[in-house]
C-alpha atoms as an extended CHARMM CRD file, in Angstrom:
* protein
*
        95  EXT
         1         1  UNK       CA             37.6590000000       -8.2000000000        1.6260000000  PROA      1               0.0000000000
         2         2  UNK       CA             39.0650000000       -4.9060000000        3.3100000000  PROA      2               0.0000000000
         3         3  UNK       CA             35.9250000000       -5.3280000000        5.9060000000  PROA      3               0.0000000000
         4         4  UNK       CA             37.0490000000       -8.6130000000        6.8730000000  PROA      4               0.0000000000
         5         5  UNK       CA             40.6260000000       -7.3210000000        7.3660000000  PROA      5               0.0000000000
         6         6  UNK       CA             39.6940000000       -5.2480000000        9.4190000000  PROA      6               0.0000000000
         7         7  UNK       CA             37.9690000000       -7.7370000000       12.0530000000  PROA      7               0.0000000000
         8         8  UNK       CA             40.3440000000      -10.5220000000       11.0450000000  PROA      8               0.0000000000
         9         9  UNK       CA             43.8780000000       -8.7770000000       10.5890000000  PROA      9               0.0000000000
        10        10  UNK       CA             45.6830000000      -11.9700000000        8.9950000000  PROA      10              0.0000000000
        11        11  UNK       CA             49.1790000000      -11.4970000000        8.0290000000  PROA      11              0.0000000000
        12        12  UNK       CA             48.8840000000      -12.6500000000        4.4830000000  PROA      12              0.0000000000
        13        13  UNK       CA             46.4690000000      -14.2230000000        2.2130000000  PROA      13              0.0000000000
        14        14  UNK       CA             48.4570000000      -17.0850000000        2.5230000000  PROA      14              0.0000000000
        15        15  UNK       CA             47.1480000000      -17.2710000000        6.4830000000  PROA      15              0.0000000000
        16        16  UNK       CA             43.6750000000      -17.2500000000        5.7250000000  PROA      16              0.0000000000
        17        17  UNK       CA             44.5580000000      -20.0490000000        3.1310000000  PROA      17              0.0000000000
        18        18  UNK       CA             45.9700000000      -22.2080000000        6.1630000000  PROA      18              0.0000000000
        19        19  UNK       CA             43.5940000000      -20.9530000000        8.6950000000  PROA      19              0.0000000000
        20        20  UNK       CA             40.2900000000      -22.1910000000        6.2870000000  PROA      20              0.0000000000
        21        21  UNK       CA             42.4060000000      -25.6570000000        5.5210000000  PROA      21              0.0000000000
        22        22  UNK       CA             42.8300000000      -25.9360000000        9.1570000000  PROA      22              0.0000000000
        23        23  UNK       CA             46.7730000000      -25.9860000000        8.5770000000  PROA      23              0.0000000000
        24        24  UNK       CA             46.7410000000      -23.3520000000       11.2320000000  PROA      24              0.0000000000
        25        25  UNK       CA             44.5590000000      -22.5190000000       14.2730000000  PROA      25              0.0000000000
        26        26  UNK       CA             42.3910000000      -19.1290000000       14.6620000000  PROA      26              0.0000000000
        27        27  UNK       CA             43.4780000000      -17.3220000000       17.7460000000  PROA      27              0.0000000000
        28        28  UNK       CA             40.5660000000      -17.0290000000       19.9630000000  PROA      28              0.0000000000
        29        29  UNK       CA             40.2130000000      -13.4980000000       20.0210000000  PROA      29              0.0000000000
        30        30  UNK       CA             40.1040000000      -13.5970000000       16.1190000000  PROA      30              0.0000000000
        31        31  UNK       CA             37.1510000000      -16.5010000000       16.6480000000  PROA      31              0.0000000000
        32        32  UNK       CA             35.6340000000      -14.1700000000       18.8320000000  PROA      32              0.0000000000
        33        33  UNK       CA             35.6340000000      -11.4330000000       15.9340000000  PROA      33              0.0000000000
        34        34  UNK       CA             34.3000000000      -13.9930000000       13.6180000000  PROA      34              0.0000000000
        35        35  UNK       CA             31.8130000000      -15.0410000000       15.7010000000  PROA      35              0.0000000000
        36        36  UNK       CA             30.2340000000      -11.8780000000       16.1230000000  PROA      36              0.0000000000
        37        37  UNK       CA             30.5510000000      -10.5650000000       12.9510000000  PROA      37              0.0000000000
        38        38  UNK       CA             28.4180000000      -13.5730000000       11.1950000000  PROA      38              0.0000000000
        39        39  UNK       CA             25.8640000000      -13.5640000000       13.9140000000  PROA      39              0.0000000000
        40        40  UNK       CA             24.9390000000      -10.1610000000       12.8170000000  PROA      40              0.0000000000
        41        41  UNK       CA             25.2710000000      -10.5840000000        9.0430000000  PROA      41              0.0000000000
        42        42  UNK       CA             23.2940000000      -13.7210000000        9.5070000000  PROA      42              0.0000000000
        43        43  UNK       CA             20.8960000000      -12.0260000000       11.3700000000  PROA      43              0.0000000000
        44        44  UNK       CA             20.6320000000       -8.8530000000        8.8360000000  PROA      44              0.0000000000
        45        45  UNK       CA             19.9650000000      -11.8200000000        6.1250000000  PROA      45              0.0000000000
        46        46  UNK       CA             17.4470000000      -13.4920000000        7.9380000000  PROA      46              0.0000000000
        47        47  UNK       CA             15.2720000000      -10.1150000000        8.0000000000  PROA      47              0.0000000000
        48        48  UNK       CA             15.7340000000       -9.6090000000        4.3350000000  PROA      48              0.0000000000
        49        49  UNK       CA             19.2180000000       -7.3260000000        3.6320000000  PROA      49              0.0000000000
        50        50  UNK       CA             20.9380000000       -7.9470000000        0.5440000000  PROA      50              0.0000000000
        51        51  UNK       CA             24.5890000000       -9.1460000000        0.6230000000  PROA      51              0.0000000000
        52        52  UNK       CA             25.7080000000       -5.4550000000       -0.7760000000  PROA      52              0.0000000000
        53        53  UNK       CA             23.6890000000       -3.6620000000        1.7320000000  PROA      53              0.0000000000
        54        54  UNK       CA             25.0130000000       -5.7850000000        4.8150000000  PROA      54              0.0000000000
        55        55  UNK       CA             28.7880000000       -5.2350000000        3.7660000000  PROA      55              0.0000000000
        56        56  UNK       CA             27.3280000000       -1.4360000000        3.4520000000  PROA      56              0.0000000000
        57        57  UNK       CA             26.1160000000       -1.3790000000        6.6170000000  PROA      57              0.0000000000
        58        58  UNK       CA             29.7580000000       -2.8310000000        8.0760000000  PROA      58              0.0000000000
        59        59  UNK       CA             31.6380000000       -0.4260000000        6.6180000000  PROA      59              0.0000000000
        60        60  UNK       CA             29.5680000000        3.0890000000        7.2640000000  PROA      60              0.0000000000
        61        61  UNK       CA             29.8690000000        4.6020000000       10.8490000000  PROA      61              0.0000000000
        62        62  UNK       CA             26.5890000000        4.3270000000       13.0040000000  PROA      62              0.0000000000
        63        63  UNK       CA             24.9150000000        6.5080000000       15.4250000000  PROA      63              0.0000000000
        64        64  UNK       CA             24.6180000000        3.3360000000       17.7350000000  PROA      64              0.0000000000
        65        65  UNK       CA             27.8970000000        2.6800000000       17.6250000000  PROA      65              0.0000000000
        66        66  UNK       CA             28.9070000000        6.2780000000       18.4200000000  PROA      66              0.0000000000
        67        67  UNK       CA             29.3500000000        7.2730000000       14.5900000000  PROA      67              0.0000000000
        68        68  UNK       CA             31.7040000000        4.2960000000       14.0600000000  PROA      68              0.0000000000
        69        69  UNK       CA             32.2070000000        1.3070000000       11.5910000000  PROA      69              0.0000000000
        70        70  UNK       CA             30.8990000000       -1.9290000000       12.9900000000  PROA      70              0.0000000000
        71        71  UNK       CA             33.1040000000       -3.2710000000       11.3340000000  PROA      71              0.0000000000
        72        72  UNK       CA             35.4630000000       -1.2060000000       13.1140000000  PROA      72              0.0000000000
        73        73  UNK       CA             33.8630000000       -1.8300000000       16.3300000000  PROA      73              0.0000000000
        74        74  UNK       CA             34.0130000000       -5.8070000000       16.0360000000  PROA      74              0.0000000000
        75        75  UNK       CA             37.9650000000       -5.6290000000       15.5160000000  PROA      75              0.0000000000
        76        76  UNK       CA             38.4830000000       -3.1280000000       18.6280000000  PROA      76              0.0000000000
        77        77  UNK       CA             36.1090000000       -4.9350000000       21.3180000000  PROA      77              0.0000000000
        78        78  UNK       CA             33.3870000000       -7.2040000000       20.1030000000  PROA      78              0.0000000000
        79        79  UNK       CA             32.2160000000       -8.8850000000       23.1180000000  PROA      79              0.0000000000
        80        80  UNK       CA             31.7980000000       -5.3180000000       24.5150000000  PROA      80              0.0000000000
        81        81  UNK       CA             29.4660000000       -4.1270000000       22.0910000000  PROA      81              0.0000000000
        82        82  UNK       CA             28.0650000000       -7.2870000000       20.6140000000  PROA      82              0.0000000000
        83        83  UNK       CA             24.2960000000       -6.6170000000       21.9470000000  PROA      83              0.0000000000
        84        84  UNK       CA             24.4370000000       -2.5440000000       20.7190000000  PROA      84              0.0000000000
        85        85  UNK       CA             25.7490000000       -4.6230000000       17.3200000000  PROA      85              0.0000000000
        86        86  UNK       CA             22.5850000000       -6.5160000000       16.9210000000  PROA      86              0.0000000000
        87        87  UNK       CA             20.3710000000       -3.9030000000       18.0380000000  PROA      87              0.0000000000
        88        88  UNK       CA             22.1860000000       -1.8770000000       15.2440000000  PROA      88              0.0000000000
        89        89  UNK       CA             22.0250000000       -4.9550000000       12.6980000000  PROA      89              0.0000000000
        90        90  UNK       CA             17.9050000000       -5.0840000000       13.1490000000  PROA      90              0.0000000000
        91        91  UNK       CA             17.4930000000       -1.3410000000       12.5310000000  PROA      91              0.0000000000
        92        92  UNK       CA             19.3700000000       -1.6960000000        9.2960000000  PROA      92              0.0000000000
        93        93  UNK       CA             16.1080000000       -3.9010000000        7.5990000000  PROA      93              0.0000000000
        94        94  UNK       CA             13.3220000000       -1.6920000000        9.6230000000  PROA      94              0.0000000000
        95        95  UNK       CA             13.0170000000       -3.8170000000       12.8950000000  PROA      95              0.0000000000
């Protein structure tokens, strides 16, 4: 849960409540988060990484990323760094 705070910084659990009910709207610079995040997750999965090693691989800095937490990078500029992400995310599962 902490990793997703970190690219989703919701006030309360109570927001995420109303945000998956629809009782409130995502910003779009929170969908933007979202979006990148679970394109790369996806992506690890897809090539064969295990639910505990992608939420691993979010939370321990990378040499791509200059020695930072994606997850970290996601919630400070995603769209920035979204193709250095996925270049990243492959090289977790040996691509």
């Amino acid at each position: 849960m902490r990793v997703w705070l970190r690219i989703w910084p919701a006030p309360s659990t109570a927001a995420v409540s109303d945000y998956i009910t629809r009782a409130a709207a995502v910003p779009d610079h929170v969908r933007a988060r979202l979006k990148v995040a679970y394109t790369v997750a996806a992506l690890q999965h897809q090539l064969g990484a295990t639910p505990s090693l992608i939420q691993a691989w979010f939370q321990g800095r990378n040499p791509r990323l200059d020695d930072r937490a994606p997850a970290q990078v996601i919630a400070d500029d995603p769209c920035r760094f979204r193709g250095t992400l996925i270049a990243a995310a492959v090289t977790l599962v040996g691509g």
